[in-house]
Structure formats: C-alpha cells, structure tokens
C-alpha positions in Angstrom: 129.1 140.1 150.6 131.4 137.5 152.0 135.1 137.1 150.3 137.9 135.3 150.6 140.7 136.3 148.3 143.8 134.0 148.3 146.8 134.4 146.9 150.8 133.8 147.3 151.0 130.8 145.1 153.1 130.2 142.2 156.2 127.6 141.1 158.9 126.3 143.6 161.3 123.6 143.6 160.8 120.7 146.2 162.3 121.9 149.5 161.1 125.3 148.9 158.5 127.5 150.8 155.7 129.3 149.9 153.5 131.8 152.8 149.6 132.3 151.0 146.9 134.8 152.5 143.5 134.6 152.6 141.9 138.0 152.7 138.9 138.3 154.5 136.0 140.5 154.2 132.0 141.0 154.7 131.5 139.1 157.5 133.1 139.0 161.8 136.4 137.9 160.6 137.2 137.5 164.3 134.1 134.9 165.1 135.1 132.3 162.3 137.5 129.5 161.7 138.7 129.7 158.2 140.0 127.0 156.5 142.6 125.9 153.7 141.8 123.6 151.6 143.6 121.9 148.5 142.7 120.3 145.4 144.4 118.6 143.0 143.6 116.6 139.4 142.4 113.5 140.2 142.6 113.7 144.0 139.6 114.5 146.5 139.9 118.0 148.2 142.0 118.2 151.3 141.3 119.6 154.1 145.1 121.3 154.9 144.6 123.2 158.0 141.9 125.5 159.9 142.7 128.2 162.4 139.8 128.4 165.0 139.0 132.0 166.6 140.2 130.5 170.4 143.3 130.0 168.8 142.9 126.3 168.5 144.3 125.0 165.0 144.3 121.9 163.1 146.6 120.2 160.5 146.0 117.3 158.1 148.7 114.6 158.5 150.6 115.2 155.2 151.2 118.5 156.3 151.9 118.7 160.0 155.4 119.7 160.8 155.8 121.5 157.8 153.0 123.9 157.3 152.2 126.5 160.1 148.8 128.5 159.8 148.3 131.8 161.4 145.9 134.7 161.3 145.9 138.4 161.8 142.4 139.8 163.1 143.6 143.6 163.0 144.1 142.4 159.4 141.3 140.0 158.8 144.2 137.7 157.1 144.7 134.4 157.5 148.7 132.8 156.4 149.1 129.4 155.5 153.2 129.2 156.0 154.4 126.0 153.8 158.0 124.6 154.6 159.8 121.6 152.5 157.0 121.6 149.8 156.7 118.1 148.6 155.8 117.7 144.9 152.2 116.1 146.4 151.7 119.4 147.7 151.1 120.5 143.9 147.2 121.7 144.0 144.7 124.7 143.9 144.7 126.2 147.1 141.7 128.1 148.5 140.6 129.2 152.1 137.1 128.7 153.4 134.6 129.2 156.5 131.8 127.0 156.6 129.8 128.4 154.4 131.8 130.0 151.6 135.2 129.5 150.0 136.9 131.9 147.8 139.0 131.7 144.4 142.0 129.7 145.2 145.6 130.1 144.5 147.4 128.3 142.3 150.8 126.1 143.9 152.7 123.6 141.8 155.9 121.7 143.6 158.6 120.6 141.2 160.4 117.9 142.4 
C-alpha cells in the first residue's frame, strides 16, 4: 500500500521557517519524483516543488528562492525547507507522486 505521511507544519510568524517531510512507503521510493503541493481556501492547488529521482528539481515561482526541496533515499524522505514564509504561503500542504497523494500538513503564515 502506497503512503505518504507529511508532517512539520504548524503556526509561524511571517519571516519564519518551517522544514516538512514526506514519508514514503510501499512503493521504489528511489524511482519516483514526489511532489509538494498546496492548497488553500478559495485558491486552486499549487503545484510548490517536485524533486525528480536524477536529481533534477522544480519550483513554482512564488516560491523559488525561498523554499529548497531535498530528499533522502536511505530514508525514503522527502524535505520541503521553507525560508521567509509569506502570509500567501498559509495552506494545506501534502506531497504526491503521480498517482497518489497523502494527508497533508497543515501551515498557516501570520503576517
């Protein structure tokens, strides 16, 4: 069974930083690209960032600069690092491969 277990949210002030994991399991961790994602109320989901397995990684323009993903194979983890959180920021986070997305993590940006 596939699972992806996120977590590291929670309440900052604007300027903060937050690191979230994704915790992989039940499929090759080291064959996929995983994916965070946001969503907020009222706002479409976001794709945030995606770390591909040749190393390769992408970031959405509201973010690049200040957020930094990373993963850990040995681990099967996947970090989303987020630097000089914005109020927009504020959403549910959740990682994702192509075909399944887990429970997401809550982060909220006070301004």
């Amino acid at each position: 069974e596939v699972q992806l277990q996120a977590s590291g949210g929670g309440l900052v002030q604007a300027g903060g930083s937050l690191r979230l994991s994704c915790l992989a399991s039940g499929f090759a961790f080291d064959d996929y690209s995983i994916g965070w994602f946001r969503q907020a109320p009222g706002k479409e989901r976001e794709g945030v960032s995606c770390s591909s397995p040749d190393g390769s990684t992408y970031y959405a323009d509201s973010v690049r600069g200040r957020f930094t993903i990373s993963r850990d194979n040995s681990k099967k983890t996947v970090y989303l690092r987020m630097n000089s959180l914005k109020p927009e920021d504020t959403g549910l986070y959740y990682c994702s491969t192509r075909t399944s997305r887990g429970q997401g993590t809550q982060v909220t940006v006070s301004s």
